[in-house]
C-alpha positions in Angstrom: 110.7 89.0 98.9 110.2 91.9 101.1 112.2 92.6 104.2 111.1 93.9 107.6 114.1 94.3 109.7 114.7 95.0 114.1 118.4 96.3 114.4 120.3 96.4 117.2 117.4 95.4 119.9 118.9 95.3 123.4 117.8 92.6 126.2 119.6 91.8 129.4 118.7 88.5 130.2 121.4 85.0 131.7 123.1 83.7 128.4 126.7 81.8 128.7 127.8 78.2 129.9 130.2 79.6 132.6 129.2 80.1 136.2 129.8 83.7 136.3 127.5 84.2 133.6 124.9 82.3 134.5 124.6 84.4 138.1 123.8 87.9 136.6 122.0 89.2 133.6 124.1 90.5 130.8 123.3 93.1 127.7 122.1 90.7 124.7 122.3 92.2 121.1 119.3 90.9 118.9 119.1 91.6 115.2 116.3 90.4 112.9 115.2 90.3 109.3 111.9 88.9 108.5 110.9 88.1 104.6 107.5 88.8 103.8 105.2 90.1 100.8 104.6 93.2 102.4 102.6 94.4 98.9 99.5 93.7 100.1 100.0 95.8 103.7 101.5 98.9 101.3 98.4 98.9 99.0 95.9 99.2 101.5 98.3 100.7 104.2 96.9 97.7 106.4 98.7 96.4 108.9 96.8 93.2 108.9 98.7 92.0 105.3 102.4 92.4 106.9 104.1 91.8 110.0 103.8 93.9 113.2 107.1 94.0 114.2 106.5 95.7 117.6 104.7 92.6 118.1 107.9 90.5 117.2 110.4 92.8 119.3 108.4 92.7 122.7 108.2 88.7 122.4 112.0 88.1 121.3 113.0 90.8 123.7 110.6 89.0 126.6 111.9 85.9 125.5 115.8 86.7 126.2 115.1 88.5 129.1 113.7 85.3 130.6 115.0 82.3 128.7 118.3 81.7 130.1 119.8 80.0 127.8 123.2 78.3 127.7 124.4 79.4 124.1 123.3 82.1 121.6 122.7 79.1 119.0 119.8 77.9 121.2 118.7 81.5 122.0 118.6 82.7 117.6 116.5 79.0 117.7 113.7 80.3 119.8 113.9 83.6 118.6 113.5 81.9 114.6 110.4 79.8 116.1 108.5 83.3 117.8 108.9 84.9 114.3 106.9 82.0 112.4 104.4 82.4 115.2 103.4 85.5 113.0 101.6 83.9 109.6 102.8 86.2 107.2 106.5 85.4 107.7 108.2 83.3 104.9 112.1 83.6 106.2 113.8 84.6 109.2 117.2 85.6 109.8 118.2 86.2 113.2 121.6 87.3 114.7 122.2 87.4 118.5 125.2 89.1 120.1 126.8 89.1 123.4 129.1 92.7 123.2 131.9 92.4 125.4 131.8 88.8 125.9 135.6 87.6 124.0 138.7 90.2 125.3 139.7 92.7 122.4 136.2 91.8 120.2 133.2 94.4 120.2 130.9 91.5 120.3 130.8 87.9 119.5 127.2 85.7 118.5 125.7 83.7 115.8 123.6 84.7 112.7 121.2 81.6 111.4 118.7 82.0 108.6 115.6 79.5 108.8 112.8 78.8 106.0 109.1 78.3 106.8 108.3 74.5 106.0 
């Protein structure tokens, strides 16, 4: 299966379970691979058989910017759910990221991997 991939996609949106968190936005790291069959799209050089991941960016992006969510698990959730709004996605694997958030880490998050059923 193909792979259409959005690396390193920044938000700032409220994400944490503490109060201090939860009063101003902070920088949210979004990774995510979609599996496809992109054959199609590269044959004709149509968009319309593949994914438009601009499309998939500005929603997950939106999406984090406004959710305020508690935890990065629930956050990855919604983010799996927007991707198999688009028809031609098979798998998703999305990885969310708040840098900064654990002393002496770069970044700390959760990667899940969800199947279209």
């Amino acid at each position: 299966m193909d792979k259409i991939f959005i690396k390193d996609l920044v938000a700032r949106g409220i994400i944490g379970i503490n109060d201090w968190e939860r009063e101003n936005p902070q920088e949210i790291l979004i990774n995510i691979t979609l599996y496809c069959d992109t054959r199609r799209a590269g044959e004709q050089d149509a968009i319309e058989y593949s994914v438009n991941y601009r499309t998939i960016a500005k929603k997950a992006q939106a999406h984090a910017e406004t959710a305020a969510r508690l935890t990065v698990e629930a956050l990855a959730e919604d983010i799996a759910r927007l991707c198999f709004e688009e028809p031609h996605v098979q798998k998703v694997l999305v990885r969310v990221e708040k840098p900064g958030a654990v002393r002496f880490a770069k970044s700390v998050g959760v990667e899940i991997e969800r199947v279209r059923s």
